[in-house]
C-alpha positions as CSV (number, residue, x, y, z in Angstrom):
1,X,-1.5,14.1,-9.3
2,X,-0.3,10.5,-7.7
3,X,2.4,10.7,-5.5
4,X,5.2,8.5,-5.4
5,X,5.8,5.5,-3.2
6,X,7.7,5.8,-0.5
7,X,11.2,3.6,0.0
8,X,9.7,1.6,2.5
9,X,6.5,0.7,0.1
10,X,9.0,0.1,-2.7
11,X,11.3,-2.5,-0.5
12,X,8.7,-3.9,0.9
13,X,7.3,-4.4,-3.0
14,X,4.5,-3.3,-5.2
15,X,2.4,-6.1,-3.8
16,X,3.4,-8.8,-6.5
17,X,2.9,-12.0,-4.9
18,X,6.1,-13.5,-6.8
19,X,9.0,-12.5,-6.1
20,X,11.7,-11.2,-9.1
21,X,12.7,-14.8,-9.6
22,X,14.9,-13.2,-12.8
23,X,17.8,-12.0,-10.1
24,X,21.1,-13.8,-9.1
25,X,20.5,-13.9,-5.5
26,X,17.0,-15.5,-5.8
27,X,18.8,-18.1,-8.6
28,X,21.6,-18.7,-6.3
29,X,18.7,-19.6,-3.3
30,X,17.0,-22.2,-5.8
31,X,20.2,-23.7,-6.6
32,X,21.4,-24.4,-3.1
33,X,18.5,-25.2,-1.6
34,X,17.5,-28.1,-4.3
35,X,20.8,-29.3,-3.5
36,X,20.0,-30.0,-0.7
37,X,16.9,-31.2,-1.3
38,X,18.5,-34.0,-3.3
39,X,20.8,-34.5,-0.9
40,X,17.9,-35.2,1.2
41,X,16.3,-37.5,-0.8
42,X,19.4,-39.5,-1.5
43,X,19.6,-39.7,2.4
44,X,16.4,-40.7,2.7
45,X,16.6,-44.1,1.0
46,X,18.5,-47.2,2.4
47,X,22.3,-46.8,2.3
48,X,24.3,-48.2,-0.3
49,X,27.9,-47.0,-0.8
50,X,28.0,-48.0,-4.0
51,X,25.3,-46.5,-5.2
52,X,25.4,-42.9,-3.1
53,X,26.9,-40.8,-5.3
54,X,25.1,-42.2,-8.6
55,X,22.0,-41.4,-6.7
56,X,22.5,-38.4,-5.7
57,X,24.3,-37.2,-9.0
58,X,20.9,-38.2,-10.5
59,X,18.6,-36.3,-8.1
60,X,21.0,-33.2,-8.3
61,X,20.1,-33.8,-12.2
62,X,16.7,-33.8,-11.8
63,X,16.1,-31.3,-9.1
64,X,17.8,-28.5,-10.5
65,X,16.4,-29.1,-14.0
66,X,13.1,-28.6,-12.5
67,X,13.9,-26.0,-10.4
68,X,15.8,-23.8,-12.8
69,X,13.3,-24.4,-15.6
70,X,10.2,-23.8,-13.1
71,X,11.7,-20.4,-11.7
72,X,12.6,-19.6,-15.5
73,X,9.0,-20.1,-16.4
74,X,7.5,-18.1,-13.5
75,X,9.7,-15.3,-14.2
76,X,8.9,-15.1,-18.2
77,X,5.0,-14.8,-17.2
78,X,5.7,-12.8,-13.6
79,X,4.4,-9.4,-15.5
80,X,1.2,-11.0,-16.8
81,X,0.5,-13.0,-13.3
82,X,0.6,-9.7,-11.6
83,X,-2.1,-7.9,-13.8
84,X,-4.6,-10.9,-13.4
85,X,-7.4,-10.0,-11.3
86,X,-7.4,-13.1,-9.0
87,X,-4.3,-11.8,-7.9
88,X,-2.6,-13.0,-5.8
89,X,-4.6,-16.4,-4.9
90,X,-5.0,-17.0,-9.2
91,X,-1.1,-16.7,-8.9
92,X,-0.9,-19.5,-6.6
93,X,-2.7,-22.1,-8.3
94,X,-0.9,-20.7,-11.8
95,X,2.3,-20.8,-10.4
96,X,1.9,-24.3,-8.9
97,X,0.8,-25.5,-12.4
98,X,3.5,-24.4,-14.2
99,X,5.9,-26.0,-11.9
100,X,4.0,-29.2,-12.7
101,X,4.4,-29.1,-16.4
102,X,8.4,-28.1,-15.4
103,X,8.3,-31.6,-13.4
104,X,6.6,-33.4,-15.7
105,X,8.9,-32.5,-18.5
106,X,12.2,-32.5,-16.8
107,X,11.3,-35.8,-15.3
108,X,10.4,-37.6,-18.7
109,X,13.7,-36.0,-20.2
110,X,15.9,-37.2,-17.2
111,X,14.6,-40.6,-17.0
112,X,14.9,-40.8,-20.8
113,X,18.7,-40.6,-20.2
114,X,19.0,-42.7,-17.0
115,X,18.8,-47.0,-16.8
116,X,15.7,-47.9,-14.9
117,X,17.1,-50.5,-13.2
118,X,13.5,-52.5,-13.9
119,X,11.2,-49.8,-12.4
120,X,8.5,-48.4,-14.8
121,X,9.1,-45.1,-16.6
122,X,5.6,-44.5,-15.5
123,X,5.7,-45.0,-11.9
124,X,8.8,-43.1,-11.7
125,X,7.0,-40.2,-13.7
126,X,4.2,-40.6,-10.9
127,X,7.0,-40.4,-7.8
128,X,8.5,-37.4,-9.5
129,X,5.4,-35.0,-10.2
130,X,4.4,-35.6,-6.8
131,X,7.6,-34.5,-5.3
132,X,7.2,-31.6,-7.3
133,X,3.6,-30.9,-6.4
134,X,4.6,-30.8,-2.4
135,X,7.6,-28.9,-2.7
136,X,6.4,-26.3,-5.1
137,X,3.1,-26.5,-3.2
138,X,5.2,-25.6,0.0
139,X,7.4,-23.3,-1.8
140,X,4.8,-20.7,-3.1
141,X,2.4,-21.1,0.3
142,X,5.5,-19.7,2.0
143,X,5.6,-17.0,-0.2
144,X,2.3,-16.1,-0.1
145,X,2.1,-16.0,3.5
146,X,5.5,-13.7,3.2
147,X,3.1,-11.6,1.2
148,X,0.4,-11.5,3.1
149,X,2.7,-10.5,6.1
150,X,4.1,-7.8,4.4
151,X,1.1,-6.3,3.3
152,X,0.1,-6.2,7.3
153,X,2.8,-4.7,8.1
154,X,2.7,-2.0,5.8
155,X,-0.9,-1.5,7.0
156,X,0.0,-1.4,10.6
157,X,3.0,1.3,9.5
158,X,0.7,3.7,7.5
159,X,-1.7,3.6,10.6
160,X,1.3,4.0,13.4
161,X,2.3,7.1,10.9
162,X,-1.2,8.5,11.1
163,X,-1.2,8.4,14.5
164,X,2.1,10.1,15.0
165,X,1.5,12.7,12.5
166,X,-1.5,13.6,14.2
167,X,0.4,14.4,17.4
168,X,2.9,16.2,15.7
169,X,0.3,18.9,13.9
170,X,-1.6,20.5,16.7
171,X,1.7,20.3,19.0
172,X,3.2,22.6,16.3
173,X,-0.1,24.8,15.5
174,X,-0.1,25.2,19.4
175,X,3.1,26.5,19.7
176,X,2.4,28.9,16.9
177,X,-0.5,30.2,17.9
178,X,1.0,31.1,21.4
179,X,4.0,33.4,19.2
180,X,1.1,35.1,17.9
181,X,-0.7,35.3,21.1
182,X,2.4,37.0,22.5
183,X,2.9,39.6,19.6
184,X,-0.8,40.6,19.6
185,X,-0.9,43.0,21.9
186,X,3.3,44.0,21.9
187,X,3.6,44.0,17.9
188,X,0.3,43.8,16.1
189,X,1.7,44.3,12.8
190,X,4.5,41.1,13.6
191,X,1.0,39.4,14.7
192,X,-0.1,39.7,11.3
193,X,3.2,38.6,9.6
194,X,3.4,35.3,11.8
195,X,-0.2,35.0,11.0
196,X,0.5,35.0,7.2
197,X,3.3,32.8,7.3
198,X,1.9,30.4,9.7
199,X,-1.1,29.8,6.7
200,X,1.3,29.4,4.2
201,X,3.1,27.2,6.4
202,X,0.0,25.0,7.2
203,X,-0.9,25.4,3.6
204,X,2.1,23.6,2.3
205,X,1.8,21.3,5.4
206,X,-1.7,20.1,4.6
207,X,-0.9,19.6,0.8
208,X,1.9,17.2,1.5
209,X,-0.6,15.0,2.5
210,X,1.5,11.7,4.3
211,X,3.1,11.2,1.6
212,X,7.0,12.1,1.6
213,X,7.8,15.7,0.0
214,X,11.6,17.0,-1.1
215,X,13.9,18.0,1.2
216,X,13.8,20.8,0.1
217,X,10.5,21.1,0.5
218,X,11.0,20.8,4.0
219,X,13.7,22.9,4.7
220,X,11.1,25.7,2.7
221,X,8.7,25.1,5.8
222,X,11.6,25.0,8.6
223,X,13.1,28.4,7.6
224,X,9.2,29.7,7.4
225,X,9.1,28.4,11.0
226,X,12.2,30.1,11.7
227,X,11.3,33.4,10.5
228,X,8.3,33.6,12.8
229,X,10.3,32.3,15.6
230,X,13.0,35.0,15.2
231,X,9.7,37.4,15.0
232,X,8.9,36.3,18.1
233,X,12.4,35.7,19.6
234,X,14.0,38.8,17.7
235,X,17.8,38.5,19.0
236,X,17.6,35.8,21.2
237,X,17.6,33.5,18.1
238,X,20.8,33.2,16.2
239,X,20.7,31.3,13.2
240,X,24.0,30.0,11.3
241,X,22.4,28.2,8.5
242,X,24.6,28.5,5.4
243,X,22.2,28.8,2.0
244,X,23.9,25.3,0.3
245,X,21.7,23.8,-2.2
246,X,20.5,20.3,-0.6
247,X,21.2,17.4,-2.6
248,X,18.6,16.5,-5.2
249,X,16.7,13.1,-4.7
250,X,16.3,13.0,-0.7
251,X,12.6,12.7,0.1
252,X,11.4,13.1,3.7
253,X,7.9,12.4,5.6
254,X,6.3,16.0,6.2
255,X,7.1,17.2,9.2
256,X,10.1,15.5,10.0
257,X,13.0,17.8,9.9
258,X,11.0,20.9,12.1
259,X,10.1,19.2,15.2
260,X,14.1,19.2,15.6
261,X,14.0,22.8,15.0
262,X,11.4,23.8,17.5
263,X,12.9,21.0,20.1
264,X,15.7,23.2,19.6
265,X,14.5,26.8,20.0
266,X,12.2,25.6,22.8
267,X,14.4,23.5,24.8
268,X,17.8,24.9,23.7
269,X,17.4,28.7,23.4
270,X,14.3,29.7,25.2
271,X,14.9,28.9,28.9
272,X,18.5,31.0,28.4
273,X,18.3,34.9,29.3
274,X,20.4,35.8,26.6
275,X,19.2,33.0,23.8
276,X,21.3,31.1,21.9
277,X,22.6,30.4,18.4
278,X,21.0,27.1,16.3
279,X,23.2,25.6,14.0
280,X,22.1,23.6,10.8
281,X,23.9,21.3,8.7
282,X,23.4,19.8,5.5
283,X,26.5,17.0,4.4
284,X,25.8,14.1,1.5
285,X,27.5,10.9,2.7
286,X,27.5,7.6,1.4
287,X,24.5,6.5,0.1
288,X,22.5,9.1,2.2
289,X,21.8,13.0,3.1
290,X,22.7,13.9,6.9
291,X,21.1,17.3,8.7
292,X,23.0,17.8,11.4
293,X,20.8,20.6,14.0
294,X,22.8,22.0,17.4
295,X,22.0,24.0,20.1
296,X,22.7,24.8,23.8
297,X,22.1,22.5,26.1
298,X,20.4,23.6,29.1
299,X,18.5,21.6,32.1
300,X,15.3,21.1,30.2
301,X,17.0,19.3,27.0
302,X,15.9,16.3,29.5
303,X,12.5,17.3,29.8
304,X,9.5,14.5,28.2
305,X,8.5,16.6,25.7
306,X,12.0,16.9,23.9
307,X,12.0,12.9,24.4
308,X,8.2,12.3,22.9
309,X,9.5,14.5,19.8
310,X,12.6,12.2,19.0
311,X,10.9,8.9,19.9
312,X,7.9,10.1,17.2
313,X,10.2,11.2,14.6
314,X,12.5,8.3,14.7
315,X,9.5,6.2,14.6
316,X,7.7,8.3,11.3
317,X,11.5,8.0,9.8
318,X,11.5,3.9,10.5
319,X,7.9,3.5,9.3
320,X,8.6,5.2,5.6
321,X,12.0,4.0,5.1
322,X,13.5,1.4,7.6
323,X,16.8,0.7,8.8
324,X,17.9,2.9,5.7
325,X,16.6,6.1,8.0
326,X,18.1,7.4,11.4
327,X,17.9,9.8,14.1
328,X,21.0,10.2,16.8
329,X,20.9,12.4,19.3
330,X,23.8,13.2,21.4
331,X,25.4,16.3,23.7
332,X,28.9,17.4,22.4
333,X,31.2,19.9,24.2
334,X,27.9,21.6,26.1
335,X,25.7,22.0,22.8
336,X,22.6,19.4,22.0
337,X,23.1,17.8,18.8
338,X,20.8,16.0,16.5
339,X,21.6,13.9,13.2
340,X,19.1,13.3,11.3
341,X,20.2,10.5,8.1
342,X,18.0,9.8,5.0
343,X,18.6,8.1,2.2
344,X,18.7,8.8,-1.2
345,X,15.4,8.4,-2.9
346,X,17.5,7.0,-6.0
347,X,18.4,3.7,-4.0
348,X,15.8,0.8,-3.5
349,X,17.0,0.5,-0.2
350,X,14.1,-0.1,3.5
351,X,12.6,-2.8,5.1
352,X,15.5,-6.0,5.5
């Protein structure tokens, strides 16, 4: 079964070369900027008072017929562009011819309805299509260059997120086999019990692949890493984790939400005789899901290891989903806390 994009792959787009020309925003961009491309042009040629504002009434004319015609054209065949296999370079050259038929057309019509003034229609014609050849020319290079940045940078983000993964999974094997290294000989029959959970728990892990999984999903595999932390821990570990349905439609890179929890046990309840309680939080908020994780905070909350974890989280979180993702960590009245903000899978929001 194909699992879905992530946010970040659907901001950054499916790979079309062509933008959804169909939008407001994107008509709104043509518009302005051939305005003032015929307010270039106008400025371009000798200065006549008289004869400014009948100029550049004329360019505006032209301009925007072509524009708005081209971008109308390039959006109608957009969905049959994309499925062509000399995609995106085909695109290009397609895409470049149809804004010179646009030209060509809205340059014969215009003229049709404007004086001369003794210049040939032909000439004119000829003066038009080639201003339309370098623009649209320029136009579409910069977009494929947009696309062909894009599609490095996703490349360099699902690499940065292999690498990161791949620290995270032996850290958390490592800890776990330690907890059953310590019940071995003290609790054999708790030694089996983590040991069962812990396959099940890398079970799930290892199925999720690096694609993101539910939130729920994840919270499944935090309170299995719980239970065999409190097997471990027994009543040094306080939990107050109320069972609340999370929202639907949150997705999450694996992995993401128990790093927190074991930075938690680890550097908030461990080094204290007498334990400590972990609190987790599950809110909805605007546009977004926050889980909110506290502990006590003790002398080695400052310690690399608790750093390295945020940093590599924050930095899994910004590779799948952007600015739209967040991590804060801060200390409140004594107690370390952690917010952890994802967005709803439901908005096309990532990548600016």
């Amino acid at each position: 079964m194909t699992e879905p994009p992530s946010i970040a792959e659907r901001a950054a787009g499916s790979g079309d070369f062509l933008p959804d020309l169909c939008r407001p925003r994107a008509v709104l961009a043509v518009a302005v900027g051939g305005q003032l491309l015929a307010v270039l042009l106008v400025l371009a040629q000798p200065f006549e008072p008289a004869r400014f504002w009948p100029r550049l009434g004329a360019w505006s004319l032209a301009v925007h017929w072509v524009a708005l015609f081209g971008i109308a054209g390039l959006c109608a065949v957009r969905p049959w562009l994309c499925r062509l296999a000399v995609f995106p370079a085909g695109t290009v050259a397609l895409g470049w011819l149809l804004l010179l038929a646009a030209g060509t057309t809205c340059g014969a019509v215009v003229l049709g309805l404007l004086p001369s003034r003794g210049t040939t229609v032909g000439w004119l014609l000829a003066r038009n299509l080639l201003l339309t050849a370098m623009v649209g020319g320029l136009a579409l290079r910069l977009l494929y260059q947009r696309h062909m940045l894009r599609r490095r940078e996703r490349a360099h983000a699902q690499a940065r997120l292999a690498v990161l993964q791949a620290r995270i999974r032996p850290h958390f094997l490592f800890n776990s086999l330690n907890t059953i290294a310590s019940l071995t000989a003290s609790d054999p029959s708790r030694a089996e019990e983590v040991t069962l959970a812990l396959a099940d728990l890398l079970r799930a892990s290892l199925q999720a692949g690096e694609q993101p999984i539910s939130l729920d999903e994840e919270l499944t595999l935090c309170r299995q890493y719980l239970a065999m932390e409190q097997l471990r821990l027994g009543e040094r570990l306080r939990l107050d984790w109320p069972d609340t349905p999370s929202p639907a439609g949150v997705r999450v890179p694996p992995l993401s939400v128990q790093p927190l929890l074991e930075n938690a046990i680890v550097h908030g309840v461990e080094p204290l005789a007498r334990g400590g309680r972990v609190s987790v939080r599950i809110a909805a908020a605007a546009h977004a899901v926050e889980v909110r994780i506290d502990n006590p905070c003790t002398s080695s909350g400052n310690g690399a290891g608790l750093h390295m974890a945020l940093a590599n989280v924050r930095a899994r979180l910004e590779g799948h989903f952007g600015q739209a993702a967040g991590l804060r960590a801060t200390v409140v009245d004594g107690r370390h806390q952690v917010c952890l903000r994802l967005p709803l899978d439901s908005d096309e929001r990532g990548r600016p």
